[in-house]
C-alpha positions as CSV (number, residue, x, y, z in Angstrom):
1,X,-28.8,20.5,-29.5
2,X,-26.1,23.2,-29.1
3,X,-22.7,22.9,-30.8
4,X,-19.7,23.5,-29.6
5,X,-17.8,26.2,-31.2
6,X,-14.5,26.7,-29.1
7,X,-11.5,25.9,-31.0
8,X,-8.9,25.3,-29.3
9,X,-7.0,21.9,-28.9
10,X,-6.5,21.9,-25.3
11,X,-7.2,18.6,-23.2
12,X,-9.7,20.7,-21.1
13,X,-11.8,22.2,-23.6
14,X,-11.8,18.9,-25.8
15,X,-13.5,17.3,-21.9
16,X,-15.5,20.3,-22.1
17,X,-17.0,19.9,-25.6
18,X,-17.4,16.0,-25.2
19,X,-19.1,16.8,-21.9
20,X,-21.8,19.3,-23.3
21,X,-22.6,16.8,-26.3
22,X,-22.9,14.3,-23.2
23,X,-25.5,16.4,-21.4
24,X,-27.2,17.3,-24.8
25,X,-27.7,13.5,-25.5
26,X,-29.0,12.9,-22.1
27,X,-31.7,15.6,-23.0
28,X,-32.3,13.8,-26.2
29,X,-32.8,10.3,-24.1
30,X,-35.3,11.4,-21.9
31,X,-37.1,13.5,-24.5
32,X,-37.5,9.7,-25.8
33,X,-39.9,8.7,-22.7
34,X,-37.2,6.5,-21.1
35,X,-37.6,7.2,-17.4
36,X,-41.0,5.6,-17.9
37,X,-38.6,2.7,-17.0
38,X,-37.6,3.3,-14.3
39,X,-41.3,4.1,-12.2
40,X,-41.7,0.3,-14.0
41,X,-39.1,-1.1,-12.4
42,X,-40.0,1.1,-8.9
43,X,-43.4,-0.4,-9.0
44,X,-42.2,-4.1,-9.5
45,X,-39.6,-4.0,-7.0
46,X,-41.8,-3.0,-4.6
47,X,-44.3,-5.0,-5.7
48,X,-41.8,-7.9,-5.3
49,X,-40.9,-6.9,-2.0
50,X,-43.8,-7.1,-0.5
51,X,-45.9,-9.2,-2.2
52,X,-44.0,-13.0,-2.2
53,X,-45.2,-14.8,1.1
54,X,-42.6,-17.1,1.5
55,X,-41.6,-18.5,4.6
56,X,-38.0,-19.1,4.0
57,X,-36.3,-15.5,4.3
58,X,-33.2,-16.9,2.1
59,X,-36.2,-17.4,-0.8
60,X,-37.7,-14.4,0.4
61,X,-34.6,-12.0,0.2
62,X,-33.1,-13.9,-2.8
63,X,-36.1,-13.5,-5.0
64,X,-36.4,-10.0,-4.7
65,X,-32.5,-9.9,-5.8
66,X,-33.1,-12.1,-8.6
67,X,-36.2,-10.1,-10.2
68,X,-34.4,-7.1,-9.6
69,X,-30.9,-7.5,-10.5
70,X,-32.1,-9.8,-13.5
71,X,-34.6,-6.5,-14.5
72,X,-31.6,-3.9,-14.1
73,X,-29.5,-5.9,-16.9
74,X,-32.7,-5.7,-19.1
75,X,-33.1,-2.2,-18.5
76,X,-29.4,-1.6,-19.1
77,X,-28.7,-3.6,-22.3
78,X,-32.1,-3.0,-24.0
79,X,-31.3,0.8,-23.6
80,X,-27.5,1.3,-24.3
81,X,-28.5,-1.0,-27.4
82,X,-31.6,0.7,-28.3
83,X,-30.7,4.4,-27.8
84,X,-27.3,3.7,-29.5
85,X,-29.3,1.9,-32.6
86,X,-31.1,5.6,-32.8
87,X,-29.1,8.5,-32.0
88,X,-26.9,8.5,-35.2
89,X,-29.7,8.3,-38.0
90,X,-32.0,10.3,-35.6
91,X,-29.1,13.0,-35.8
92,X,-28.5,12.8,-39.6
93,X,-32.5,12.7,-40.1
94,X,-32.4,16.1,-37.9
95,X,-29.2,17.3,-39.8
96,X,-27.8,18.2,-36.1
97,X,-24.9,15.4,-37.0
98,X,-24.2,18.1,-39.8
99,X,-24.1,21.1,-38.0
100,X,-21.8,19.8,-35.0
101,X,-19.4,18.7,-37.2
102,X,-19.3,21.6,-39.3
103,X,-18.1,23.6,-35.7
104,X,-14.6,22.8,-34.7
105,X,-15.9,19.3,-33.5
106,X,-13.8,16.1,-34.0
107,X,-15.9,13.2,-35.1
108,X,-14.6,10.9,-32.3
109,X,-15.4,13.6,-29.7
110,X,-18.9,13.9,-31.5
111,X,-18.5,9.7,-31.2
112,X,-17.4,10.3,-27.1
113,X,-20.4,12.7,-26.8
114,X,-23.0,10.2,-27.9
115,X,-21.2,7.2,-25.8
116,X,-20.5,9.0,-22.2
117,X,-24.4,10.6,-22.7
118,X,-26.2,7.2,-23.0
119,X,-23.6,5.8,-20.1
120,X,-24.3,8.8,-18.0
121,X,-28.3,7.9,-18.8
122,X,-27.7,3.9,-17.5
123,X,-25.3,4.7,-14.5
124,X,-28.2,7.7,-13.6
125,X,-30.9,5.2,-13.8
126,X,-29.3,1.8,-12.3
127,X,-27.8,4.1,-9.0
128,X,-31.8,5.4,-8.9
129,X,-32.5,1.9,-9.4
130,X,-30.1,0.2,-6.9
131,X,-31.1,3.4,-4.2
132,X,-35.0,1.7,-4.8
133,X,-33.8,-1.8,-4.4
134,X,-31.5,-0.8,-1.6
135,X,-34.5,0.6,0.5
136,X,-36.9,-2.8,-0.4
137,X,-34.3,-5.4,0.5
138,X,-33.4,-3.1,3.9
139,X,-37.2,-3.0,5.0
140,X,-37.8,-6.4,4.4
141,X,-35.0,-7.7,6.0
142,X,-36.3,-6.3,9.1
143,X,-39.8,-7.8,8.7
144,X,-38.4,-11.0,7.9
145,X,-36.3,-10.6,10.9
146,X,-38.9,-10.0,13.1
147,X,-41.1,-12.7,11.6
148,X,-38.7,-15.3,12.1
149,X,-37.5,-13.9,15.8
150,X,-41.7,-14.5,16.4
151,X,-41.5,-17.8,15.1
152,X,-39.0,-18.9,17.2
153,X,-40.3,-17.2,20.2
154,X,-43.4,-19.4,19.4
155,X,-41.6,-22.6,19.3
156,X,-39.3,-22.1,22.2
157,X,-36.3,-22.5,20.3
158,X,-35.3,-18.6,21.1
159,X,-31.6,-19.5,22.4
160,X,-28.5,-17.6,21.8
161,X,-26.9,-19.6,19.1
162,X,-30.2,-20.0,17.1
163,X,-30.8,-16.1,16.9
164,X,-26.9,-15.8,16.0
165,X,-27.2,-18.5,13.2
166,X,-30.3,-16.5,11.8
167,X,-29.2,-13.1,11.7
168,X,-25.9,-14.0,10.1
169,X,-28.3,-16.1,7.5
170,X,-30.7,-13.0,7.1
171,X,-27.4,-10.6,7.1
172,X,-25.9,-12.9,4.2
173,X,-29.0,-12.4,2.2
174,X,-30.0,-8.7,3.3
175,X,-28.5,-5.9,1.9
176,X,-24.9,-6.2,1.0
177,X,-21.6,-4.5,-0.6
178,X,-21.7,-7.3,-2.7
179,X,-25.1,-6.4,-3.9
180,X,-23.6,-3.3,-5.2
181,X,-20.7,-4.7,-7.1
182,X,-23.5,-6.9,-8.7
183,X,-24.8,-3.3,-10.1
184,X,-21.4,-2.0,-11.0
185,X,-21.3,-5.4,-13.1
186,X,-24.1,-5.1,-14.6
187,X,-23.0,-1.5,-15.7
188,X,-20.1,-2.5,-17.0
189,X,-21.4,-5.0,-19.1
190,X,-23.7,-2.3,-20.5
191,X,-20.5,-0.6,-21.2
192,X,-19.1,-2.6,-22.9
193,X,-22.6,-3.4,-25.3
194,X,-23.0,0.0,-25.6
195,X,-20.0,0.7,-27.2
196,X,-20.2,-2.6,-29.5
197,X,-23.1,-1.1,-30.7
198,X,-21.7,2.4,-31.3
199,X,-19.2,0.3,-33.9
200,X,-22.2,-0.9,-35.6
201,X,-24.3,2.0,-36.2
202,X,-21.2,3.3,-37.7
203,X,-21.2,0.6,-39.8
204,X,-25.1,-0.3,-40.8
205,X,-27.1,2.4,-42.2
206,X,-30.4,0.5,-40.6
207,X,-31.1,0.3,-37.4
208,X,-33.1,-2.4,-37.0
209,X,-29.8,-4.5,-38.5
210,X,-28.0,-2.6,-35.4
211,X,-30.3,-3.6,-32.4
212,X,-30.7,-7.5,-34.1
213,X,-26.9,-7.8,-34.4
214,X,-26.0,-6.1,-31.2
215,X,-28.8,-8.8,-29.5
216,X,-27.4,-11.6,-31.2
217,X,-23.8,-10.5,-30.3
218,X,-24.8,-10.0,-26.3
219,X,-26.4,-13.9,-26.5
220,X,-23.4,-15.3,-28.4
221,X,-21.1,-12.9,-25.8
222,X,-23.1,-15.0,-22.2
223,X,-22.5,-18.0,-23.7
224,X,-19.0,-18.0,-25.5
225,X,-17.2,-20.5,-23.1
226,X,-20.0,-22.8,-24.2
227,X,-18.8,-22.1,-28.4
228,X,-15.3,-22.7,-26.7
229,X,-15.9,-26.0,-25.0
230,X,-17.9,-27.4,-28.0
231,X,-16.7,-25.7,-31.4
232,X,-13.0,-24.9,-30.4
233,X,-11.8,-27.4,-27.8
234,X,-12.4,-30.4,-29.9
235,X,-11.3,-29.5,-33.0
236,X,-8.5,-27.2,-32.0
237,X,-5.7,-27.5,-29.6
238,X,-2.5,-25.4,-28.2
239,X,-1.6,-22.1,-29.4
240,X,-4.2,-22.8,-32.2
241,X,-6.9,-23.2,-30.2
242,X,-6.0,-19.9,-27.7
243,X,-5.8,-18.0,-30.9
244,X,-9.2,-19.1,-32.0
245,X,-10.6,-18.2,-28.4
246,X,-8.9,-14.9,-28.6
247,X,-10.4,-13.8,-31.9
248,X,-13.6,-14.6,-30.6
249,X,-13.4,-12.9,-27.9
250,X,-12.7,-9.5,-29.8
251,X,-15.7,-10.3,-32.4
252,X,-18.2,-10.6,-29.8
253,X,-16.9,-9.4,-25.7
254,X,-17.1,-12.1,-23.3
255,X,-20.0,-10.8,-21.5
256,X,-19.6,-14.0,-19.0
257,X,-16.9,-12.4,-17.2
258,X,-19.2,-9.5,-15.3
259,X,-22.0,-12.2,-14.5
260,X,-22.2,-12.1,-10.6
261,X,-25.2,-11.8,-9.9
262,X,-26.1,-15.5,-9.3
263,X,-23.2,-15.7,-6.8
264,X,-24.4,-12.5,-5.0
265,X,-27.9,-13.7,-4.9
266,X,-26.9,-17.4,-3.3
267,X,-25.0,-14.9,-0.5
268,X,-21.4,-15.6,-2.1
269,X,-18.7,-12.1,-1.7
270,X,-17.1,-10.6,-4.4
271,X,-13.7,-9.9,-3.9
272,X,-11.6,-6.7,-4.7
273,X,-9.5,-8.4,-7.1
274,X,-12.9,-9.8,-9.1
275,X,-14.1,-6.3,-9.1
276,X,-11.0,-4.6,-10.2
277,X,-10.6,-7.5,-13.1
278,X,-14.2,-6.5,-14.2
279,X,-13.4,-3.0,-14.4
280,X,-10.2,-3.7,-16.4
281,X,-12.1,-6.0,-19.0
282,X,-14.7,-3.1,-19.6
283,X,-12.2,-0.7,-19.9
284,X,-10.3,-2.8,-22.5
285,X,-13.4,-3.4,-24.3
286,X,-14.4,-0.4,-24.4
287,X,-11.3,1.5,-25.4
288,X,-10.8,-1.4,-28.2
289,X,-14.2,-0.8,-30.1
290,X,-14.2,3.0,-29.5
291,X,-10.9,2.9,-31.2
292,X,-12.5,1.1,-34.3
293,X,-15.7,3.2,-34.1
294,X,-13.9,6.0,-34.4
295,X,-12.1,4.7,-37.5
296,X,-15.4,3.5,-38.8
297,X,-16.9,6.9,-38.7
298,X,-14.0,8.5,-40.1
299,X,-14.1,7.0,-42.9
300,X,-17.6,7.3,-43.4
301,X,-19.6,9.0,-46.0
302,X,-22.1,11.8,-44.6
């Protein structure tokens, strides 16, 4: 990896720097065999496309949503989690950690570097990913079309008002805007784990104690409303109880609040305002725990 060595303090240059530790890290990623994932995922979408023979196109269209969307939040979480986990010890082990900061390089823009190259890595892959599943869902949604027009044909049943009720039923299930936001989501979400775990690899020294806590944190995160409903609500009440929910929420993110992809699967819309209140949350998230990594690492002894 090559260090920066400009010194000067202007907002440009600091972009610049941040921006070639970025790249540098997205070299580092793929050095570590992770595209392999994505011809995985290539293969099962198509495979999932094309192999279900199910005569109901809202199963049909759905399912290949479900295995797909459900495989693009594996993909995203097990690698912002993962390659986080690695890229700090892997750096000291190397001693590159100690010859970037010994150039005029901030430790929270060495900190940026590492974050913005593993989110470059999972935005690259899930819009290669959603590009894939884009091209699957369009395809099939014309076979399914034409298999069901055929069906109809068969049974006589071909009039106006039948082919308008299925092709707004196909439409609703076929390839969407909505489907999109449902990867945006799941991006964000990544975010947001990715930079949790960034505050604990500055913390831990192992990183097997990084990825185990970072899991356990993303499970507690998808189902804090349920800790709220059973551990807060009946033991808590009032301001009390909101200020109980709130520190909770800062501990481990609310991961509930980017989970769409149910609704977009069942052929629900996602409106602007949802979007733009996801994109807030992450941004909040994210902003809060790079703020504490950076303290963190500050402080920390190299």
């Amino acid at each position: 990896m090559n260090a920066v060595v400009i010194q000067s303090s202007g907002l440009g240059l600091k972009i610049a720097r941040v921006l070639t530790l970025a790249l540098a890290t997205v070299t580092q990623l793929i050095r570590m065999k992770i595209l392999f994932f994505l011809l995985l995922f290539c293969v099962l979408v198509v495979g999932a496309g094309f192999a279900f023979s199910v005569i109901n196109p809202e199963q049909q269209l759905g399912l290949i949503k479900t295995v797909s969307l459900g495989t693009l939040q594996i993909f995203s979480l097990v690698i912002g989690i993962v390659s986080t986990a690695l890229l700090l010890p892997k750096d000291m082990e190397d001693r590159t950690l100690y010859t970037i900061l010994s150039k005029p390089v901030p430790r929270f823009e060495y900190l940026a570097g590492k974050l913005v190259g593993v989110l470059l890595l999972i935005g690259g892959g899930l819009l290669i990913m959603d590009l894939v599943l884009s091209a699957v869902i369009y395809t099939r949604q014309g076979m399914v079309m034409q298999d069901m027009m055929r069906a109809l044909e068969y049974d006589g049943q071909a009039t106006p008002e039948t082919i308008e009720r299925l092709k707004g039923m196909v439409a609703r299930q076929g390839l969407t805007w909505e489907m999109h936001w449902a990867v945006l989501a799941i991006f964000l979400k990544a975010a947001v784990v990715t930079t949790m775990a960034l505050v604990l690899a500055c913390i831990a020294s192992s990183t097997l104690f990084t990825i185990v806590v970072a899991f356990c944190a993303v499970i507690i995160g998808h189902g804090e409303h349920l800790l709220r409903e059973f551990f807060l609500h009946p033991y808590l009440s009032g301001q009390t109880e909101r200020l109980a929910a709130l520190a909770l929420a800062v501990v481990f993110p609310d991961l509930a609040q980017f989970d769409v992809v149910d609704g977009v699967v069942a052929g629900e819309s996602v409106p602007w305002a949802a979007v733009l209140d996801m994109v807030g949350i992450a941004a909040m998230y994210v902003c809060g725990y790079m703020t504490i990594a950076h303290l963190l690492f500050v402080e920390k002894e190299l």
